[in-house]
N, C-alpha and C positions, 0 to 999 in steps of 0.2 A: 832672147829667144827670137829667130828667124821669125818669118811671114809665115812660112810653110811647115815651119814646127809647131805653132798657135795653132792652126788652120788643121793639124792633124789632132790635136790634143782636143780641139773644138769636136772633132768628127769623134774621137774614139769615147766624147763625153757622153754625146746624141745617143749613138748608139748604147750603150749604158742605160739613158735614159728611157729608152725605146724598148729595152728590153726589160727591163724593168716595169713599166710602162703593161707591157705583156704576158707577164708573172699572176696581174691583177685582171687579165679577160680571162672570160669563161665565154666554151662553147656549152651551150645550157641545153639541158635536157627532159623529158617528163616520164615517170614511173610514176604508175600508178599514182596519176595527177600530181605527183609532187615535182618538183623543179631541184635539178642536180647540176652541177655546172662541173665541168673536167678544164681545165688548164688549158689558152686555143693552142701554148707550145707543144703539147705532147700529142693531141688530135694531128692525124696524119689524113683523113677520109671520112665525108658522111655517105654515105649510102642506103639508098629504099631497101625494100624487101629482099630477101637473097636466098639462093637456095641452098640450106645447110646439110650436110652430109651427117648422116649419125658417128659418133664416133663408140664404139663397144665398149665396154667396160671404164667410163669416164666418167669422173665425178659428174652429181646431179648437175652442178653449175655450168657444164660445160656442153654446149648444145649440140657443139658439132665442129667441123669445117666446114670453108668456103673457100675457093677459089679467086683471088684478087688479082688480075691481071698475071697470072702464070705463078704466084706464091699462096703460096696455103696457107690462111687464117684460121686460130684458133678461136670461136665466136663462143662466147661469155652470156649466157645470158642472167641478167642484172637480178631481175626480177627474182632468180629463184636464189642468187648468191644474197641479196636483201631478205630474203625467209617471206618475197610476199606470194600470193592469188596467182597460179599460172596467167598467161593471159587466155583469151576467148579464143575459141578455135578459127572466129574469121576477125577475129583484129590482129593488123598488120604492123608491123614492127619495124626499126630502122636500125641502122648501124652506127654507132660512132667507132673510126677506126685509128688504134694508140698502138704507139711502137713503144715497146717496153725489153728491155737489154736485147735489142736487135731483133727480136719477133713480131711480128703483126698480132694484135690481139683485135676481133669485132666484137664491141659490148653492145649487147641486141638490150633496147630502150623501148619504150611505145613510139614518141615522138620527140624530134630535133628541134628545138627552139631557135633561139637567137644567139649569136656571140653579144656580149653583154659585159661590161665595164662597169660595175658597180662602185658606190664611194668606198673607200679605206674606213672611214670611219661608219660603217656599217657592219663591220666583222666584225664576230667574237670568234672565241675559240667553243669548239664541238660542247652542246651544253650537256652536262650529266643529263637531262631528263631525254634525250634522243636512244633510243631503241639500241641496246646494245651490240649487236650486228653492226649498226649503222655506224653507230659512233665510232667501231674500230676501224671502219673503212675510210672517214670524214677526216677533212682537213681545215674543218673549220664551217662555219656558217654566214649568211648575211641575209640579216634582217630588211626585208623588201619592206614598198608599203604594201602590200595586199600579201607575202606571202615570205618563205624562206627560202633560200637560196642555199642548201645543203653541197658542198665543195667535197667534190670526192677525190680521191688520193689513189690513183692510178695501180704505183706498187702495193700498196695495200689491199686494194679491191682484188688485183691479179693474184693473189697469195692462197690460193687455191687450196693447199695444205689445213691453212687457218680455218679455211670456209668448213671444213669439213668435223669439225669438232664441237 
C-alpha cells in the first residue's frame, strides 16, 4: 500500500472515529428541572426567546411558528408534548432547533444546558418505571451522579400523530 493510500485510510478511520465520537454528545436541556439531552448531530440552532405565531386549529403540542432567518419553523413545545404543567406566564423559554426529513422543527425547553459527553458505560436503555409518554419518546437514559440524563429521540418526539392519542 502507497504512503498516500495509508495516509487516506488513516484519515477516513478519524473520521469514523469522530463521528462516532459524536453519536454519544448531547446538547442537554431542562424541562421542568429535569435534564434531556438531544443528539449535538441533529441540533441545527439554540436560540432565546422567540416570537411565536399561533397557528389555528393545531394540535395542543404545537405552539406555533417562527421565523428563522427567512424559513418558517414549526416550534414544539416539549412541555405540553411531555403531558407536563404549562410553563408560568413570565418564564422565558428557549429553543433548540432540529432538522428532521428536511424541515426546521424549534422544540421550546425552559433552559439550554451544556453539550455534554457522558461515559458509554453510564447508559441503560429507557427504564420501564419512566412515565409512559416519556419512555416512548426516549432513547435511552444515563445515570449522572446527581441526576439523569433522559436522551430524547428526535423522530419520535416529532410524531405528532402519536402525541395525540
Amino acid at each position: 500500500m502507497t504512503k498516500n493510500a495509508l495516509a487516506a485510510q488513516d484519515e477516513k478511520r478519524s473520521l469514523a472515529l469522530t463521528q462516532e465520537a459524536l453519536m454519544h454528545e448531547f446538547v442537554t436541556m431542562f424541562i421542568d428541572r429535569q435534564l434531556f439531552g438531544i443528539p449535538v448531530l441533529s441540533v441545527q440552532d439554540v436560540l432565546g426567546p422567540q416570537k411565536i405565531t399561533r397557528v389555528p386549529l393545531a394540535p395542543p403540542e404545537v405552539a406555533g411558528s417562527l421565523n428563522l432567518r427567512g424559513r418558517i419553523v414549526t416550534a414544539i413545545d416539549v412541555r405540553t408534548r411531555l403531558a407536563l404543567l404549562k410553563r408560568e406566564g413570565d418564564e422565558s423559554s428557549m429553543s433548540v432547533v432540529v432538522d428532521f426529513n428536511g424541515e426546521l422543527y424549534s422544540l421550546i425547553v425552559d433552559q439550554v444546558g451544556e453539550v455534554m459527553t457522558p461515559a458509554q458505560s453510564d447508559y441503560e436503555k429507557t427504564p420501564a418505571t419512566l412515565d409512559e409518554r416519556w419512555r416512548e419518546i426516549s432513547d435511552g437514559v444515563y445515570r449522572l451522579k446527581d441526576t439523569l440524563l433522559i436522551v430524547l429521540d428526535v423522530k419520535k418526539l416529532l410524531r405528532l400523530d402519536a402525541a395525540a392519542s
